[in-house]
Phi, psi and omega in degrees: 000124170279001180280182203243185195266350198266276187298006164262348182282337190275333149350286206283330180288335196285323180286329201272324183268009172071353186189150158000283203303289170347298198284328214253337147322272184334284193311329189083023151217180193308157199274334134010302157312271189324311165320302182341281223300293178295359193266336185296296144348274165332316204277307176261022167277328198081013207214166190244106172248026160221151184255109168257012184285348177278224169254282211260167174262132164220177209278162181260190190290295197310306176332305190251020137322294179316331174294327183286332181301295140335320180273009194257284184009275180292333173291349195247006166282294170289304156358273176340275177302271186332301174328307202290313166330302173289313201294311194304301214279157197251177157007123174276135171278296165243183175194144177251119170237152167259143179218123175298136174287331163279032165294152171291115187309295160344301155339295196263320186316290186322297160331319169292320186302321191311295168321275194312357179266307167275354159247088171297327200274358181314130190255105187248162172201111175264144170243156177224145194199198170219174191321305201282346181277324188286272176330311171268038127257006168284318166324277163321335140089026161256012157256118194281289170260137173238142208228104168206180121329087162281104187235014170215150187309165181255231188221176251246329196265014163278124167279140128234136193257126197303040152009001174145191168197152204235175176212138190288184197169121195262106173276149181246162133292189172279326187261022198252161177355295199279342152285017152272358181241098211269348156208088157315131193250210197294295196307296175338286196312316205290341195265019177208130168323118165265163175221126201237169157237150178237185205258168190293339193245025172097331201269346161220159184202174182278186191251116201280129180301305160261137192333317167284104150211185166218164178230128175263180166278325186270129163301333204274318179302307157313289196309319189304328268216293158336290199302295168336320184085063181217053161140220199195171171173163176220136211206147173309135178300324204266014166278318134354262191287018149310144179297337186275313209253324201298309172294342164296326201254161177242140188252107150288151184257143194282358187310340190274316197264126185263323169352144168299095186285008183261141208192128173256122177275179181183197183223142189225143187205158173287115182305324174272019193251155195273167168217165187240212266228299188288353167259344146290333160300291137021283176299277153021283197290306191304318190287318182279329169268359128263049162249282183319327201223004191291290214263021132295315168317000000 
């Protein structure tokens, strides 16, 4: 077989983008190129992996086999050219990293102290953000590194590596209503303003329990909001048990609620891209200081 590693990126791109055109935008070349690219492809596969009788193309059954098959490729590819890529380059002069602001704060304080002993001349710039903001700035590569909350898929050209799991927790004030109902079921929830969350510019936010709800950016923000007796919300526990909030707030049981209360964090970087010597630590340190400290938190 003669096919190349170029007509399989216009494949998996032409499938990640819904059309031709799409792919052939993404990629930076003519859509001509592309058409080529995948007919060629097709031509020494022996098989047809797009159906062109619609406006758009889709895959045929032999296609998405192929597709998956192709796409482990091309992720194991960038691996590579990322590896090879880390060995050449030396030292990082700076780093941008992202953080959901309701990762455990403690945590990462430690980490950073960490950072700042062993790299002193390390130039940082942290940002706070929420999944979907964090992931398209990683995507987008205005970021190096990402600390977030998976709770939607991420995008195709992100690794991520796991770090624990947190559990949600459903708070009241002490005076608003629903603390006298120590596990409130739906109806209960529905008759009071939730407060949920969503990303900073709006285009994804969670699905909300009740009819009456809003929507913030902030977990932290919420809970103050909470503490007001002006709603409910459901926030990461270690937030929950934080020195600032625990005594303000009544923690109610969820027993009630079907929804998944389990939320995994984790760290995300662009698979094609090199990292040097200090975001190897970075990982490294993060994976080890929660393998030691995840059921303290």
């Amino acid at each position: 077989m003669n096919w190349t590693l170029a007509q399989l990126e216009a494949f998996v791109m032409a499938v990640n983008q819904g059309s031709f055109s799409a792919a052939a935008r993404k990629l930076g070349r003519a859509q001509s190129r592309v058409s080529t690219a995948i007919a060629l492809l097709e031509t020494d596969l022996g098989f047809t992996l797009f159906n062109r009788d619609g406006k758009l193309p889709t895959l045929t059954k032999d296609g998405q086999d192929m597709f998956i098959q192709a796409q482990g490729i091309i992720e194991q590819c960038q691996r590579l050219q990322s590896r090879a890529m880390t060995i050449c380059m030396g030292e990082e002069v700076e780093l941008q990293v992202a953080i959901d602001e309701a990762v455990p704060i403690n945590a990462f304080e430690l980490l950073f102290s960490r950072l700042a002993h062993v790299y002193p001349e390390l130039k940082l710039t942290i940002i706070n953000g929420s999944q979907e903001d964090i992931a398209r700035w990683v995507d987008n590569e205005k970021v190096d590194l990402g600390i977030l909350f998976h709770v939607s898929p991420l995008p195709n050209s992100l690794e991520f590596m796991s770090i624990g799991q947190f559990k949600y927790g459903l708070i009241v004030s002490t005076e608003h209503p629903l603390s006298n109902i120590q596990a409130p079921n739906i109806d209960d929830l529905n008759q009071y303003r939730q407060f949920v969350i969503r990303d900073r510019v709006g285009n994804h936010q969670a699905k909300p329990l009740s009819s009456r709800h809003w929507y913030i950016d902030s977990y932290y923000y919420m809970t103050a909001l909470v503490i007001r007796g002006l709603g409910w919300a459901l926030v990461p526990e270690h937030i929950i048990n934080s020195q600032w909030y625990h005594t303000d707030v009544k923690e109610l049981s969820t027993e009630n609620i079907p929804n998944p209360l389990l939320v995994e964090m984790g760290v995300v970087n662009r698979r094609d891209r090199a990292y040097g010597p200090i975001m190897e630590w970075m990982f490294l340190e993060i994976e080890s200081m929660f393998k030691e400290s995840t059921s303290n938190i």
